[in-house]
Steps between C-alpha positions, in 0.01 A plus 500: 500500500868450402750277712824613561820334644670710789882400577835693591391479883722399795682592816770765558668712719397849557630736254522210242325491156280244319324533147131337471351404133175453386366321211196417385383109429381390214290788396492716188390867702675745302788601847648754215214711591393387854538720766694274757571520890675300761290480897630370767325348846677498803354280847199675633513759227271556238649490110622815417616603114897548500554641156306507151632560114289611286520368082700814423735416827390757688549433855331547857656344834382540885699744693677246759666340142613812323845470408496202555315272340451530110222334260618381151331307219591339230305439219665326262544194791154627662644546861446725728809578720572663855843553628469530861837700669565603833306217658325603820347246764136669412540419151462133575168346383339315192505714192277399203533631182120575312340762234477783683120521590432122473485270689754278404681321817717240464710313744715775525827521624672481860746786573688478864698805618695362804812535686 
């Protein structure tokens, strides 16, 4: 299992934007080639997978965040990225960064979409 640290979360306005980062602690997992994805869990809701990159950077996101939401990595710092725009009320939940397919969960990340 590899521990990463989720941050970037916070509370804004609707329509407002917020970029989450992911990074993995103290492990040597080769990210470069890790296929990577960001979940989020609202109240009441079960998890649900937001967007994945593959290692090439080929990308996949849920329809409700299409155009506008957008998964990044970088390698070279080994962090996974997710630039959130657009904010929307049902947007707000805890996202957690893991290797897509593993079960990875850290603390996560609070995200509040409120007016």
């Amino acid at each position: 299992q590899v521990q990463f640290v989720e941050s970037g979360g916070g509370s804004v306005q609707p329509g407002g934007s917020l970029r989450l980062s992911c990074a993995p602690s103290g492990s040597l997992f080769n990210f470069r080639i890790a296929a990577m994805a960001w979940y989020r869990q609202a109240p009441g809701r079960q998890r649900e997978l937001v967007a994945r990159i593959m290692g090439g950077s080929i990308t996949t996101y849920v329809d409700s965040v299409k155009g506008r939401f957008t998964i990044s990595r970088d390698n070279a710092q080994r962090t996974l990225y997710l630039q959130m725009n657009d904010l929307k009320a049902e947007d707000t939940a805890v996202y957690y960064c893991t290797r897509y397919g593993a079960d990875d969960w850290g603390q996560g990340t609070q995200v509040t979409v409120s007016s």
